[in-house]
C-alpha positions as CSV (number, residue, x, y, z in Angstrom):
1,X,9.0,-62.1,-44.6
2,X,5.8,-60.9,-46.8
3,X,3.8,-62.5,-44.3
4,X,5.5,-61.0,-41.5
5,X,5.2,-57.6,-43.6
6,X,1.3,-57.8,-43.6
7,X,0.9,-58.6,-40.1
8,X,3.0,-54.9,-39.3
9,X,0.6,-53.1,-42.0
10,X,-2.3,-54.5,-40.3
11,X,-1.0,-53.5,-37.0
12,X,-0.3,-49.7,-38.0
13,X,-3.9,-49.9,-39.3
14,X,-5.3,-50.6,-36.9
15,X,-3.5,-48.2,-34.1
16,X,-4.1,-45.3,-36.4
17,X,-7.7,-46.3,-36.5
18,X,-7.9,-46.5,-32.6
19,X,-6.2,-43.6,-32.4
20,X,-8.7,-41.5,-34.7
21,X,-11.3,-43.3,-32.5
22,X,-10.1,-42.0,-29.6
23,X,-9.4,-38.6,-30.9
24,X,-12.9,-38.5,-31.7
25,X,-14.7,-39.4,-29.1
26,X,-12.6,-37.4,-27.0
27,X,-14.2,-34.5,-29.1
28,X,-17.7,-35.5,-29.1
29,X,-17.6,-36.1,-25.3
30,X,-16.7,-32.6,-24.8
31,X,-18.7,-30.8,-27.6
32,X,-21.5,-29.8,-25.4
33,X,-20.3,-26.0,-24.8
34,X,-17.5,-23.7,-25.9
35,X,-14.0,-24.4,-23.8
36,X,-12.5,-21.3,-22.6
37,X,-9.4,-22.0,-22.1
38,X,-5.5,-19.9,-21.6
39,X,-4.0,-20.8,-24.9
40,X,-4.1,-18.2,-27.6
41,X,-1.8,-19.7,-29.9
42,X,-2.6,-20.2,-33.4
43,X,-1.3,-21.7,-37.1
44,X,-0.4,-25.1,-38.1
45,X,-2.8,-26.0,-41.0
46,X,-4.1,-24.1,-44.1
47,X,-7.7,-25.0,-43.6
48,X,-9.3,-21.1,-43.5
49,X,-12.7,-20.1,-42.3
50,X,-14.9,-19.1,-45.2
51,X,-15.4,-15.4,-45.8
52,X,-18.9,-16.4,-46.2
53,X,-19.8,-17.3,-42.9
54,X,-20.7,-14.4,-40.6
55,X,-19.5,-13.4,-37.9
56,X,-19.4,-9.9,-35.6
57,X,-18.1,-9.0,-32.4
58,X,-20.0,-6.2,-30.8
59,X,-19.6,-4.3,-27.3
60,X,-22.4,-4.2,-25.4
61,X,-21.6,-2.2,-21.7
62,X,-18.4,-3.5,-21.7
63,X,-20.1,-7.3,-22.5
64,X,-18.5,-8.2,-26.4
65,X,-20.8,-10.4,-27.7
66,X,-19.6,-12.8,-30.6
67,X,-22.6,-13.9,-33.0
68,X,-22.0,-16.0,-35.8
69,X,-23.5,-18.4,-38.2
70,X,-24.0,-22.4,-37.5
71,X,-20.3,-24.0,-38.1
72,X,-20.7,-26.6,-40.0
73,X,-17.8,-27.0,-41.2
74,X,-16.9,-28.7,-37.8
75,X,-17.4,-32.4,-39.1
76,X,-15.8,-34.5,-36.5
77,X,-13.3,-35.8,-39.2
78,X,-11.3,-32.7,-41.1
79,X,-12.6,-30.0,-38.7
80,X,-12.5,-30.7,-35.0
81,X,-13.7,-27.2,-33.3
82,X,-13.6,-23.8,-33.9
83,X,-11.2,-21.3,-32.1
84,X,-12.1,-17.8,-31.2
85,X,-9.2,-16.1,-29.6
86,X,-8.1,-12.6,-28.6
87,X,-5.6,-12.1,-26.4
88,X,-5.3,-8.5,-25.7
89,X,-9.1,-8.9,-24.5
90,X,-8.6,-12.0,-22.8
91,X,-10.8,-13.8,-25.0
92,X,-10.1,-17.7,-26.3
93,X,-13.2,-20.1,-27.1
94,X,-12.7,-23.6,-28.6
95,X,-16.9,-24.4,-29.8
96,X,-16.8,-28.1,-30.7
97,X,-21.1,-27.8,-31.1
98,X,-21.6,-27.1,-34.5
99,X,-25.1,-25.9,-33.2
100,X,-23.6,-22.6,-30.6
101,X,-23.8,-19.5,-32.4
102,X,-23.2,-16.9,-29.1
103,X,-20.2,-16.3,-27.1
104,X,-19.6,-13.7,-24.5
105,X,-17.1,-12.2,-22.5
106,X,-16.4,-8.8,-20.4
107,X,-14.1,-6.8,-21.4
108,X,-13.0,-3.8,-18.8
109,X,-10.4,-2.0,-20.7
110,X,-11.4,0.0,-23.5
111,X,-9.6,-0.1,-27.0
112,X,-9.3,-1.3,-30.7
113,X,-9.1,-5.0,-30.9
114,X,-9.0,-8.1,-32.9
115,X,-10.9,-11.4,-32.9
116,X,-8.7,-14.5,-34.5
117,X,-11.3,-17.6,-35.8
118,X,-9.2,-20.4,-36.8
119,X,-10.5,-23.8,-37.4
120,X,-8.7,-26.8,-35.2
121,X,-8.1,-29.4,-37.6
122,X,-6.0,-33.0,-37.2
123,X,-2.9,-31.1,-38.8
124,X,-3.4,-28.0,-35.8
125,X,-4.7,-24.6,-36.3
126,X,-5.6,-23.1,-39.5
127,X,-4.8,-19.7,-40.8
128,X,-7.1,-17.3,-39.0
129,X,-9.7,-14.9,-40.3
130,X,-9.4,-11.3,-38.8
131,X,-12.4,-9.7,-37.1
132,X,-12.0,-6.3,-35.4
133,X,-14.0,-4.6,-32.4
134,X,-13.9,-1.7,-30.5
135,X,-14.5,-1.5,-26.5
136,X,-15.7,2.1,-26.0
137,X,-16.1,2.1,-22.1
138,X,-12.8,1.6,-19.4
139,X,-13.7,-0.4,-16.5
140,X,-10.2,-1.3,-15.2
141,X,-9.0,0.6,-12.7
142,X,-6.0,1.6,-13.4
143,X,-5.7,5.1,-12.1
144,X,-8.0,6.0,-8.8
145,X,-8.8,9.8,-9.0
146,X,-12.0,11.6,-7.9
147,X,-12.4,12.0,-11.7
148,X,-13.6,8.6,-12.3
149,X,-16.1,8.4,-9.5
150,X,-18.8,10.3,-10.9
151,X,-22.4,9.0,-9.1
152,X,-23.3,10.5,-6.1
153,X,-24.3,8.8,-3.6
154,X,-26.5,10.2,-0.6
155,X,-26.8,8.3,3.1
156,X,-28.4,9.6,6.0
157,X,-26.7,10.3,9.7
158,X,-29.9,11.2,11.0
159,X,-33.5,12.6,10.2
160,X,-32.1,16.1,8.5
161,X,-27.8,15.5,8.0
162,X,-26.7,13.1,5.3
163,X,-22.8,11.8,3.9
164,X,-21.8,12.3,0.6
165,X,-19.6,9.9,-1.5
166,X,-18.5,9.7,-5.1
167,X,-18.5,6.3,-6.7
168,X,-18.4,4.0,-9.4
169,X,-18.5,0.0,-10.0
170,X,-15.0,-1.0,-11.4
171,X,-12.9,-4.1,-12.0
172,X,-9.6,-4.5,-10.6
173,X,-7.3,-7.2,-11.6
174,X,-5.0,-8.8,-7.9
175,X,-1.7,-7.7,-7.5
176,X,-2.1,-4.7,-10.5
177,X,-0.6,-1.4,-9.0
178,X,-3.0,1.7,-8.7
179,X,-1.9,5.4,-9.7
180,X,-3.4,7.4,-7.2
181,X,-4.4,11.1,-8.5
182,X,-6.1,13.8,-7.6
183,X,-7.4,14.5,-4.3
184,X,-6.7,10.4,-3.6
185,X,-3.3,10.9,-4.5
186,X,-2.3,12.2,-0.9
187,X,-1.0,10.3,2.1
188,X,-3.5,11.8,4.3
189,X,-5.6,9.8,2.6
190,X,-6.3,6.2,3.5
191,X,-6.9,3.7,0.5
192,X,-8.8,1.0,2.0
193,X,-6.1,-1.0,4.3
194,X,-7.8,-4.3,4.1
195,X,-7.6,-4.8,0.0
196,X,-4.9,-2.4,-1.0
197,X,-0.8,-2.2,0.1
198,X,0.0,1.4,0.2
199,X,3.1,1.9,-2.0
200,X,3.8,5.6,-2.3
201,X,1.6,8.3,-1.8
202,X,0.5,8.5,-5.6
203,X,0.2,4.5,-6.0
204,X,-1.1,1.1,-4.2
205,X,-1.3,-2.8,-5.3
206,X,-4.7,-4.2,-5.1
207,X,-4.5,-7.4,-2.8
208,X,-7.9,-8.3,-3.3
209,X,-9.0,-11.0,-5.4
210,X,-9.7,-9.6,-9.6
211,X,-13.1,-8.6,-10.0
212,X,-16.1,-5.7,-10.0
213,X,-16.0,-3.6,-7.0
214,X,-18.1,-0.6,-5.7
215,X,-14.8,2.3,-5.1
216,X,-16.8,5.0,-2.9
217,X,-14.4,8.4,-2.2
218,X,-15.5,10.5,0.9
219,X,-13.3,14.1,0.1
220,X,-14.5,14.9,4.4
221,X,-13.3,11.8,5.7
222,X,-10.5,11.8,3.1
223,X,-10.9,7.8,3.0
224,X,-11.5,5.3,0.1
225,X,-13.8,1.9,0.6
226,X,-14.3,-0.6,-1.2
227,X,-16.7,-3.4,-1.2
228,X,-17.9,-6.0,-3.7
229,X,-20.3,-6.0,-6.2
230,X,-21.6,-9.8,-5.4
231,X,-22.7,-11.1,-2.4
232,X,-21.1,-9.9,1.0
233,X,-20.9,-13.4,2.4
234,X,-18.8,-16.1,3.4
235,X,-16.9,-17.5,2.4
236,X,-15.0,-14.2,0.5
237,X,-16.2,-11.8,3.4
238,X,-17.2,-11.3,6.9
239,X,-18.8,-7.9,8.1
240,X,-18.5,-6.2,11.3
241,X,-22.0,-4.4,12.6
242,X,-22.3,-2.4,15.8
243,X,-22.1,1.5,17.3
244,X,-19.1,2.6,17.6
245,X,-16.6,1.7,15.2
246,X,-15.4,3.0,11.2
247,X,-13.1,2.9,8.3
248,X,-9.5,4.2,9.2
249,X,-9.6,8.0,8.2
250,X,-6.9,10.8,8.9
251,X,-9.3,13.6,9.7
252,X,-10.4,13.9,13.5
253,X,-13.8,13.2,14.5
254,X,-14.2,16.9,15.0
255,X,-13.7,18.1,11.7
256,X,-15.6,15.3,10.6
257,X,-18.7,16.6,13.1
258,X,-17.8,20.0,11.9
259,X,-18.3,19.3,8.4
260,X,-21.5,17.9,8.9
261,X,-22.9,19.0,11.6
262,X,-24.0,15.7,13.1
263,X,-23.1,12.4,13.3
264,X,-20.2,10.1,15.4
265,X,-17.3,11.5,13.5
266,X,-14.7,8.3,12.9
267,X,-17.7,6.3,13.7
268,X,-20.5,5.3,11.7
269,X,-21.8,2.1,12.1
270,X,-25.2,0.3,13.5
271,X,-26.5,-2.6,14.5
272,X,-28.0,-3.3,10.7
273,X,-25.0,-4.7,8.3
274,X,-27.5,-4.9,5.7
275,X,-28.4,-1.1,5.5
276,X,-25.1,0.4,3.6
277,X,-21.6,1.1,3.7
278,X,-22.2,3.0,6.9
279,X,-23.0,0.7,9.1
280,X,-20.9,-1.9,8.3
281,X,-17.2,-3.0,7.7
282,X,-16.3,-5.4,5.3
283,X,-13.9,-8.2,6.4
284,X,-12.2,-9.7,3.3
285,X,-10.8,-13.2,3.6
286,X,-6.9,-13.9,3.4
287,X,-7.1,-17.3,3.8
288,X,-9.6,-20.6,4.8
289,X,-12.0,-19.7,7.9
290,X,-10.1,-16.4,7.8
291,X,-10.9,-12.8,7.4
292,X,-9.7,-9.4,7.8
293,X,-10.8,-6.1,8.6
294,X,-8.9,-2.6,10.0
295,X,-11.5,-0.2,11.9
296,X,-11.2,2.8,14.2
297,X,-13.1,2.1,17.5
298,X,-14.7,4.4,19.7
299,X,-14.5,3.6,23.6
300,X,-18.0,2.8,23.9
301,X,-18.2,0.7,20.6
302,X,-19.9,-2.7,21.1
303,X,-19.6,-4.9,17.5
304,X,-19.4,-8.5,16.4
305,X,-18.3,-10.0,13.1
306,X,-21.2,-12.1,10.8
307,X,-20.7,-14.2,8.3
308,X,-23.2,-12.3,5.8
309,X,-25.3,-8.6,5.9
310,X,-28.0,-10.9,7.3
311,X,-27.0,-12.0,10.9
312,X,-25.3,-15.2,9.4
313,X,-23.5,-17.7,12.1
314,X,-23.8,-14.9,15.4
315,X,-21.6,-17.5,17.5
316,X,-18.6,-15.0,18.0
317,X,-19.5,-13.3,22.1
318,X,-16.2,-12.2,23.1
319,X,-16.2,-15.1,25.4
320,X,-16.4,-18.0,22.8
321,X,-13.7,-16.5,21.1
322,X,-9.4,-16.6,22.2
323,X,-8.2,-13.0,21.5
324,X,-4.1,-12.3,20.9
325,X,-2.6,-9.4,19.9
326,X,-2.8,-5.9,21.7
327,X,-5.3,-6.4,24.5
328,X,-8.5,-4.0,23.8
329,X,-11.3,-5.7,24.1
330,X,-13.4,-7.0,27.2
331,X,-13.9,-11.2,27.7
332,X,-17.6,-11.3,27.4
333,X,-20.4,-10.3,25.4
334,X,-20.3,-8.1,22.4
335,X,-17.6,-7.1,21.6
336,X,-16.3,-4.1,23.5
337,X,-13.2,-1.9,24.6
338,X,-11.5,-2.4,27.7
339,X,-8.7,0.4,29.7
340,X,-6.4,-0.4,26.9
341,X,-7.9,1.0,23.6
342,X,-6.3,3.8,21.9
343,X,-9.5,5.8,20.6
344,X,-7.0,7.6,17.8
345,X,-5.4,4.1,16.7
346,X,-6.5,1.6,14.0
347,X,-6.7,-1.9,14.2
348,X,-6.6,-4.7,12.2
349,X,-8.8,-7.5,13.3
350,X,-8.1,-10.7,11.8
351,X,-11.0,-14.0,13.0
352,X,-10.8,-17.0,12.1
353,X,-13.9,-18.8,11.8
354,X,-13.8,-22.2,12.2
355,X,-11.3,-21.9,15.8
356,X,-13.0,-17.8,17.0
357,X,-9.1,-16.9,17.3
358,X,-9.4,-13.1,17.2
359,X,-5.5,-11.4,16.2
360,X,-5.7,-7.8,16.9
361,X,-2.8,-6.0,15.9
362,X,-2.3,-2.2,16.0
363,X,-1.3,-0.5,12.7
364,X,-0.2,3.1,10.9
365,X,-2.3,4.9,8.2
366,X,-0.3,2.9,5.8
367,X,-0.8,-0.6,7.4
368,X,2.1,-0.8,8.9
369,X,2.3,-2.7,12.3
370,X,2.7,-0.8,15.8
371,X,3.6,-2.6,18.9
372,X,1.0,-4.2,20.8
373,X,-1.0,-1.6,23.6
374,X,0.5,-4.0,26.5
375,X,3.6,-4.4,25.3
376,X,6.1,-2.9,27.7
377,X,9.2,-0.9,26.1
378,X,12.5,-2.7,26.6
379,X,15.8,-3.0,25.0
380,X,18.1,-5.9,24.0
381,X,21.5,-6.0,25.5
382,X,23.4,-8.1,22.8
383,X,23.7,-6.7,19.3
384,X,22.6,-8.9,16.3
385,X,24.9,-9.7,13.8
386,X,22.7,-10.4,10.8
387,X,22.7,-9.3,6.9
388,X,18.4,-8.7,7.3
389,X,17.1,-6.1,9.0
390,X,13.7,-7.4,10.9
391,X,11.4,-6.4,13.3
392,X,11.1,-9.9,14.4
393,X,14.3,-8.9,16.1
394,X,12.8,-5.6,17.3
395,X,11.7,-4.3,20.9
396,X,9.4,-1.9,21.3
397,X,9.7,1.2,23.0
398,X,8.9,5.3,23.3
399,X,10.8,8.4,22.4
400,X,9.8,11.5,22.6
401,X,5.7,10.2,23.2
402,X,6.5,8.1,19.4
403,X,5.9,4.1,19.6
404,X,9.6,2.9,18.4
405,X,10.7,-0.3,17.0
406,X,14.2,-0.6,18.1
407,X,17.1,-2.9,16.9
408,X,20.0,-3.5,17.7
409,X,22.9,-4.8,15.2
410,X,26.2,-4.9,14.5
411,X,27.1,-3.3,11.4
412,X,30.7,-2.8,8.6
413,X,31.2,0.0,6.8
414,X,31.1,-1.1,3.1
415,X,28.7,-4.3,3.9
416,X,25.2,-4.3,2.1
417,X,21.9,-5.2,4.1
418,X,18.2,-6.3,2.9
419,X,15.0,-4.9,4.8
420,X,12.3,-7.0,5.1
421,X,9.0,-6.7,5.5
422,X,7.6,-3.3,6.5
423,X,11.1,-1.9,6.5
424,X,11.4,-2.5,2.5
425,X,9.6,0.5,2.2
426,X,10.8,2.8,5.0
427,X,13.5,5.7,4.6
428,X,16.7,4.6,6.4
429,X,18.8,7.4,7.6
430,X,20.1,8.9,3.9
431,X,23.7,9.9,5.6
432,X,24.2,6.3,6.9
433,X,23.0,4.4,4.0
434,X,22.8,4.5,0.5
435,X,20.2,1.9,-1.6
436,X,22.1,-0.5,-4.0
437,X,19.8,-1.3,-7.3
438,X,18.9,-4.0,-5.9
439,X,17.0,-2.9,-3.5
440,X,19.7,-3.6,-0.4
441,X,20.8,-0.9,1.8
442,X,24.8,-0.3,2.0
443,X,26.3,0.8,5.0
444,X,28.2,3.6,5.1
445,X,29.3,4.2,9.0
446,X,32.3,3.6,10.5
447,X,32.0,-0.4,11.5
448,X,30.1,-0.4,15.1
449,X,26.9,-0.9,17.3
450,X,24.2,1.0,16.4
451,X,20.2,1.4,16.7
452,X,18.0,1.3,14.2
453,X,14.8,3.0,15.4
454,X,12.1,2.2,13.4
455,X,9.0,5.0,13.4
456,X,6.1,3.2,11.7
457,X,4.0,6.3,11.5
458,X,7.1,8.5,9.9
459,X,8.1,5.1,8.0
460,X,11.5,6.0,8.7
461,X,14.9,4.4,10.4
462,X,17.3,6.9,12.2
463,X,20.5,5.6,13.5
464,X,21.3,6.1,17.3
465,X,25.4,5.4,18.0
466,X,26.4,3.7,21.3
467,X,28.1,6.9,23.1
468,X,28.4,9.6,20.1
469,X,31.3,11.9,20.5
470,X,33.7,13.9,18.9
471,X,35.7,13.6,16.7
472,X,33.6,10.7,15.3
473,X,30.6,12.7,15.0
474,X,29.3,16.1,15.2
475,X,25.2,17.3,16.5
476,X,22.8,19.8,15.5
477,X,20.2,21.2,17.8
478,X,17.6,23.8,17.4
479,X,14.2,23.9,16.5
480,X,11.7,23.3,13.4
481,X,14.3,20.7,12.1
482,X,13.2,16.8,12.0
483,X,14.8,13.3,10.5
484,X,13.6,13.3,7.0
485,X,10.2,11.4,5.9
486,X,8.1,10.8,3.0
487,X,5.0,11.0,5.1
488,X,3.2,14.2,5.5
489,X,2.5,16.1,8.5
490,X,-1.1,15.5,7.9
491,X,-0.4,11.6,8.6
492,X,1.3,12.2,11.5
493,X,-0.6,14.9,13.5
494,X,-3.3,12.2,12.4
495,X,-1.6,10.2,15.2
496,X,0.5,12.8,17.3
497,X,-1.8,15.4,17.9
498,X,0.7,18.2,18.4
499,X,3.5,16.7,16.2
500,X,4.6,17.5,12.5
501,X,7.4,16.5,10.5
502,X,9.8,18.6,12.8
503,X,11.0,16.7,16.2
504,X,13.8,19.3,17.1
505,X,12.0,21.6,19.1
506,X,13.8,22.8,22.5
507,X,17.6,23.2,21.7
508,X,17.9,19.7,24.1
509,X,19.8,16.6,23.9
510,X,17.3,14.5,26.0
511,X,16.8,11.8,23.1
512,X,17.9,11.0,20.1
513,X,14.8,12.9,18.7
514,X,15.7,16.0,19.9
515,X,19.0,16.4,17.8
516,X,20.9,14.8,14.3
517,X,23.3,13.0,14.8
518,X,26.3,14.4,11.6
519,X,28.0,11.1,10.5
520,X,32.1,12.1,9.9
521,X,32.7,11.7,6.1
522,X,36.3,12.5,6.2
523,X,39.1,14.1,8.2
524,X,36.8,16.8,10.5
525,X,34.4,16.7,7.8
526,X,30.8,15.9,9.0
527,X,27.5,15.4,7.4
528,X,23.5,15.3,8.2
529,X,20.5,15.6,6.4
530,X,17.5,17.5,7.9
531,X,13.8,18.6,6.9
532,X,12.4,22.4,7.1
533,X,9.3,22.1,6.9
534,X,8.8,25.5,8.4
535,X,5.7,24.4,10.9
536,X,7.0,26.4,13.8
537,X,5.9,29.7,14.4
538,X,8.3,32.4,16.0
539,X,6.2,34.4,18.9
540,X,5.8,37.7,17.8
541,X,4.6,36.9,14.3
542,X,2.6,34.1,12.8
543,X,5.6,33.0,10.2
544,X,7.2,30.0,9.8
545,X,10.6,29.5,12.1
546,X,13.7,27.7,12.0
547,X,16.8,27.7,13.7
548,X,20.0,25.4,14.5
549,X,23.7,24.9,15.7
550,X,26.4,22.4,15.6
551,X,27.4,21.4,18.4
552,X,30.7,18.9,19.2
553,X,28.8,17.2,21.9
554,X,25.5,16.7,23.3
555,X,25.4,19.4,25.9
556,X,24.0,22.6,25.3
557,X,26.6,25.4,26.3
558,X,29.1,27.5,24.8
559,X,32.2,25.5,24.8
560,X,30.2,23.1,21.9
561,X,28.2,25.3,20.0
562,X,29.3,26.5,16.4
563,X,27.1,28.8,15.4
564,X,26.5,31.0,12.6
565,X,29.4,34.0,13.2
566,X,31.6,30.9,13.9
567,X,31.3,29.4,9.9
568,X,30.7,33.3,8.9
569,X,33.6,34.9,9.9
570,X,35.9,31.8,8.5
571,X,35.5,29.8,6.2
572,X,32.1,30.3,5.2
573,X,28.6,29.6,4.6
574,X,27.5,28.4,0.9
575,X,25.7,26.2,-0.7
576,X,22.4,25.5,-3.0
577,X,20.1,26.1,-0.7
578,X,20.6,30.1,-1.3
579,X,17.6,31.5,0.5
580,X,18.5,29.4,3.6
581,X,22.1,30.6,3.3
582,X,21.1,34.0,2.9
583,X,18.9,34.4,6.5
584,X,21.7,32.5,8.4
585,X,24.0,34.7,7.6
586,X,21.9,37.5,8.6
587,X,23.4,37.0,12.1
588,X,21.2,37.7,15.0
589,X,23.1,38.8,18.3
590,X,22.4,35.6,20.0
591,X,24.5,33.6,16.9
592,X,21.8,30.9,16.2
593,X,21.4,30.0,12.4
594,X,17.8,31.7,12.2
595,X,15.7,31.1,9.3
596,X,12.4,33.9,9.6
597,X,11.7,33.9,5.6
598,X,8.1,32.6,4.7
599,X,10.3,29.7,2.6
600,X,8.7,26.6,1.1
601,X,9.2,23.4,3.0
602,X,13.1,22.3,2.2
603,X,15.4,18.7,2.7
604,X,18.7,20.0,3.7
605,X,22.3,18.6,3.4
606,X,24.5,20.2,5.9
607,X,28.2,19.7,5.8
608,X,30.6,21.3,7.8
609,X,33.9,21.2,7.3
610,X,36.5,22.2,10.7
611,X,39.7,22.5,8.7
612,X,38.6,25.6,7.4
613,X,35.3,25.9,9.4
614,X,33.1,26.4,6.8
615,X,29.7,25.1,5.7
616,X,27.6,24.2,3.2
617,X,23.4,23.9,2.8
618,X,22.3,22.1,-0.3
619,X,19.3,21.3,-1.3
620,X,18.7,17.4,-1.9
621,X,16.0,14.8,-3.2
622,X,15.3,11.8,-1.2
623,X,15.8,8.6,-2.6
């Protein structure tokens, strides 16, 4: 037994010994530079850095330098490294060279914050010694306002007109979520399609990799770009170069001209992608061989994409490359518009490299997809009975001059439904559904066939029933009243020239634009929620205008109309909306429900009750 006890001491002996070998060299094989590394955890051991040894942290432009004297307390044996760590800063060294004495790191946000040293010993961590710094500059975006673009920057149109913009080099960390303030915070301005996802009017996500980018406002175009501080180059970008084409803006080319009294308007590019942010667009890659970019094009643009701001790899003449999508472009040469282009559209042009497989898709102010410019309108004949609303399952199709994406499902009263896609963030009809917490829409019709139309440049979903009629639902016609939407009438006339937010403008029934369709609630009691926004203007003054009836089918005559002396002289017209309420029921001879007063823009719920004929105007808040 003793000797069988010796040989297992001599054993653990020598594997602890190999061990610490191993440990060791494992050390010294990797003690050449600091490790940075994701770990900011610290303790374990009492082994403390000694108060002697010096050591700062200073800011310098956003750079925080760490000095400090040789460690030699790193031995190899007791001491193994060094750990610098600071997690609110994003900082965490390990030095294993007793001989480095410098570490830096940026730092973008600004603030008070502390360094942790900690020696790495066999037994872990030891207790940490405190050093604090202060970042006195912000250089993480955060919140995109005019306010934090301060230089000015100058480029010419020609010999004697030049462009102003208002910019600043930034960092901006992938997937973070923008506030948008200011003059940016509007939705007829356009944030960059191609690296940010528009998410409200006052905020977008950055969808761009994290890093320093030049932000450059134009307050005329009303249009943010953004390109990158490195290298415009492949394999992180493409650019396009050529006459004729320009970042998506909302203002037309002749205010643009107007403003500066030369130039292209929407256009601005050149053959030269090395000059500025004029004359080029900046493709950013979503993928390997694959790049992205959404322009406006002029009908007599000719442009290529290149694979730096030097002429890099100019292999892509339309005729060496397979084009899909809507079908703008001509099959040889540069690259140029054929019959099909829509001279007020954007488009997203996505290439792939490596195969020249040009995608072209149409797309809103928001990035939002449109149907293709050769895509025919036509409508399913089967309903789909699905939980997720799509618009893979959509046709495309025009109303009212308005590119439609229609659907067509089966839908239960009571059953909840989940939007994908695009339609995540549109405004389904308020009086037919309600949105659960979880982001699903429940159903609240009666159980059915319906339409969902889909208006990409509104970003909303109104409901069209199979046959409406009384006493399932009730209509109102008129004029100045529209389906409500989040997007502003700048957006839209942006697309529709003579459109707004109001679509009921000729007392008609023609299409499902023309009139609201009033969902019953209860027994003969209806419901619809409209938009004011007071754009028309009545013809013997320059005022705002609205008026409307209910009507108990869609025909425009007598026998249907309720009108104002109808609620009146019953049972009534109330409601929240008390400066609405007041001009109706100044009745005009011809019984319309006439609104003349110079009111502010309004969302309306109208119910009307016919047991006691009565009706109430309230104002509401959009969810």
């Amino acid at each position: 037994m003793k000797t069988l006890n010796n040989f297992q001491h001599k054993y653990k002996n020598m594997v602890r010994n190999i061990t610490t070998g191993i440990i060791a060299l494992c050390f010294l094989l990797t003690a050449c530079s600091p490790q940075e590394d994701d770990s900011h955890k610290l303790g374990g051991s009492q082994v403390e850095i000694p108060q002697n040894l010096k050591i700062t942290a200073v800011d310098n432009d956003n750079e925080v330098v760490i000095t400090f004297d040789p460690l030699t307390l790193i031995d190899g044996d007791d001491v193994l490294a060094v750990q610098f760590s600071s997690a609110e800063a994003g900082i965490n060294f390990t030095v294993k060279d007793a001989n480095t004495t410098v570490l830096k790191k940026k730092v973008y946000r600004s603030g008070e914050y502390t360094l942790y040293v900690a020696a790495i010993t066999r037994a872990g961590t030891g207790t940490p010694r405190e050093i604090p710094f202060t970042v006195a500059k912000n250089l993480l975006l955060e919140t995109l306002s005019e306010n934090i673009l301060p230089e000015v920057v100058k480029y010419d149109i020609d010999a004697t007109h030049q462009e102003t913009f208002y910019k600043n080099e930034l960092y901006i960390e992938r997937n973070s979520i923008i506030t948008l303030a200011g003059a940016i915070g509007n939705e007829d301005v356009i944030v960059n399609l191609d690296f940010f996802e528009r998410e409200s009017a006052a905020s977008a996500k950055f969808i761009g990799e994290s890093g320093v980018y030049s932000i450059y406002w134009n307050p005329v175009r009303k249009n943010v770009i953004i390109e990158p501080t490195t290298a415009i180059e492949a394999p992180g970008y493409y650019v396009f170069t050529g006459p004729g084409i320009g970042y998506p803006t909302t203002v037309s080319s002749d205010d643009i001209k107007a403003a500066y009294g030369a130039g292209d308007g929407r256009y601005t590019t050149e053959w030269n992608p090395g000059k500025n942010i004029r004359s080029r667009v900046v493709m950013r890659s979503t993928g390997e061989n694959t790049y992205q970019a959404t322009i406006c094009i002029n009908e007599g643009a000719t442009f290529k994409p290149f694979s730096n701001t030097n002429w890099g790899n100019d292999v892509f003449k339309a005729e060496n490359c397979t084009f899909t999508g809507s079908a703008i472009l001509k099959d040889a040469g540069d690259w140029s518009p054929n019959g099909n282009l829509d001279k007020d559209a954007y488009y997203r042009i996505t290439l792939n490299s490596s195969t020249k497989a040009v995608d072209i898709k149409k797309v809103s102010a928001t990035g939002e997809v449109l149907p293709d410019d050769t895509e025919e309108p036509s409508s399913p004949d089967t309903p789909i009975v699905s939980s997720i609303f799509s618009v893979t399952n959509a046709t495309s199709t025009e109303i009212d001059g308005e590119a439609i994406l229609s659907m067509f499902h089966t839908l239960k009263n009571g059953d909840e439904y989940t939007p994908s896609g695009g339609l995540a963030k549109a405004l389904f009809n308020v009086d037919f559904f309600t949105k659960t917490t979880d982001g699903k829409l429940k159903f609240l019709g009666e159980d059915g066939n319906y339409r969902l139309l889909y208006n990409p440049i509104r970003n909303n979903v109104i409901i069209s029933a199979e046959e409406p009629k009384n006493p399932e639902y009730m209509f109102i016609a008129g004029v100045g009243l529209g389906y409500p939407t989040k997007v502003s009438a700048a957006v839209i006339s942006s697309i529709y020239s003579d459109k707004g937010i109001a679509t009921l403008d000729n007392w008609g029934f023609a299409n499902v634009m023309e009139f609201i369709l009033m969902r019953k609630v209860s027994e003969n009691v209806y419901q619809a929620t409209v938009m004011m926004p007071f754009e028309k203007k009545y013809w013997w003054d320059e005022g705002p205008y609205a008026s409307f009836k209910v009507y108990t089918a869609t025909a425009a005559e007598a026998a249907n109309e309720k009108g104002a002396k109808f609620f009146s002289e019953a049972g009534g017209i109330t409601g929240t909306a008390t400066g609405i309420v007041t001009e109706i029921l100044d009745i005009p001879e011809d019984n319309n429900m006439d609104i003349f007063a110079k009111l502010s823009a309004a969302t309306l719920r109208i119910t009307v009750d016919m047991n006691v004929k009565s009706m109430k105007v309230d104002n509401i808040v959009l969810p």
